[in-house]
Structures are given as C-alpha cells and as structure tokens.
N, C-alpha and C positions, 0 to 999 in steps of 0.2 A: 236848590234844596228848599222844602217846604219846612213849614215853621214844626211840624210835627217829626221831622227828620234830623232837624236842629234839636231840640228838646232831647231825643234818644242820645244823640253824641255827646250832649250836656251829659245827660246820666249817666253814661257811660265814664264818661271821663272821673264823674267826682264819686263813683259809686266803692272804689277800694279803698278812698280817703272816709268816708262815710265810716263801712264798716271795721277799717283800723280803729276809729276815733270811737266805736262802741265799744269794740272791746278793750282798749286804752286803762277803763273805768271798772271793768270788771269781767270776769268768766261771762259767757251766756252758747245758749243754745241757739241753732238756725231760726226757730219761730218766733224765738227774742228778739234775732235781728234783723227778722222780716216787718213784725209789729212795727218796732222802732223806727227802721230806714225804709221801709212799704209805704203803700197807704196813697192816700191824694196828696200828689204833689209831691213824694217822695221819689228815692233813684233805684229801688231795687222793687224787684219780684221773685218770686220761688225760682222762676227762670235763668234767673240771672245771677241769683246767691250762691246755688249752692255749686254751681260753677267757680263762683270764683271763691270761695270759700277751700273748694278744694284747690286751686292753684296756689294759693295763700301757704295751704299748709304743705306743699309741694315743693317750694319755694323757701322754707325757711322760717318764714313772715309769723305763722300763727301755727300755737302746737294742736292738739285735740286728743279728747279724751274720752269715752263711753259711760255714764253711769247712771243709773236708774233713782229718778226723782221720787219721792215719797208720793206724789198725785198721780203719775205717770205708770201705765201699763206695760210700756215697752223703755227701753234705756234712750238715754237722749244723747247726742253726742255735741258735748260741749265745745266751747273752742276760747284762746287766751291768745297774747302775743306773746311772743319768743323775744329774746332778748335783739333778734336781730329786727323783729316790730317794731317793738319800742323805740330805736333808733330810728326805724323808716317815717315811723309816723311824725315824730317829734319833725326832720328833716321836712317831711311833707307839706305840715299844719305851717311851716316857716315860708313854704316856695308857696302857699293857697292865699296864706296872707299878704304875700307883695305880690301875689299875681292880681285877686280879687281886686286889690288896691287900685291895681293898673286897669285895671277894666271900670273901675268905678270911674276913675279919673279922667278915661275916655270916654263914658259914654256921657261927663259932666262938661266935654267939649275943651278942656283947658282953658275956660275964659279969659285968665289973667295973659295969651299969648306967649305961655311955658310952652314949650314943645310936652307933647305927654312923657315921652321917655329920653327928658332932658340927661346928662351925667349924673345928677342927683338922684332920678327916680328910674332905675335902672333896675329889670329884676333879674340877681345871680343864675346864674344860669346849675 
C-alpha cells in the first residue's frame, strides 16, 4: 500500500467521527460541513459526505430537515443528531481517545520497556 492509499483509509476511518463531532455543537447544512471537515488536509469531500450523511440519517445517527435560509435561493437541508447520535458520538470520542493514545504511545516506541499494550493500557474494545 502506498502512502496515498494509507491517507484515504485514514480518512475514511475518522471521517463519521468528524462529521458527528460537528454536528455535536450545533444544526448545520452539507457546505457547512464540507468547509469545516474539507479543505487541505482535511477527511471529507462533496464525494464522500453526502453519502455518508445519508447513511447517518438512515441509520438513526442524524435527523434532517429542509428550510430555506434568508441568503439562500433554494432551501438547504440541514442536519442535527438524534438522540441515538448523541450517544454514538459521546461512545466514539471515548474509543478515539484511548485508541489515538495507543498509537501515540507506539509510535513513541515505549522507551521505558512497558510493552505498549501492557494490562494497564488496554483499549476496551
């Protein structure tokens, strides 16, 4: 696998936790959360949101709704999490932070001769 193939599975992987963790904070529309989670460097594209935006809402995860912004010519359809969201995410942001952890800590080599994933530093599965 090339380094450009790795990067895609990266983004892949953290691009639902992304776009939970935007909406988390408040209502927004697709271009909101393209601006946001788009861009250099960022894990989503128009390609790849509104795909999983619709599985999201498919799913349970995020409600959505139609309404026509005072700037906007045509209606936008917004999107929020559901209460079954707000559980996923909270769940999520908890498995990203001892997984991140664990990645940190391996690629910091364990100097002290800890095994990385001593009993102590265990991520729940």
């Amino acid at each position: 696998m090339d380094i450009a193939s790795w990067q895609t599975q990266l983004r892949k992987g953290a691009a639902e936790l992304v776009v939970l963790s935007l909406l988390q904070s408040q209502e927004r529309y697709g271009l909101d959360i393209l601006e946001q989670a788009g861009g250099s460097g960022g894990v989503l594209s128009d390609g790849t949101l509104y795909p999983l935006l619709t599985r999201l809402e498919r799913e349970g995860k995020i409600l959505a709704r139609w309404a026509m912004a005072d700037d906007a010519k045509i209606p936008r359809k917004y999107y929020r999490l559901s209460d079954e969201g707000q559980a996923m995410i909270a769940e999520m942001k908890k498995l990203w932070n001892e997984f991140s952890a664990f990645v940190s800590r391996a690629m910091e080599e364990a100097h002290d001769g800890t095994p990385i994933a001593s009993p102590s530093r265990t991520i729940s599965a």
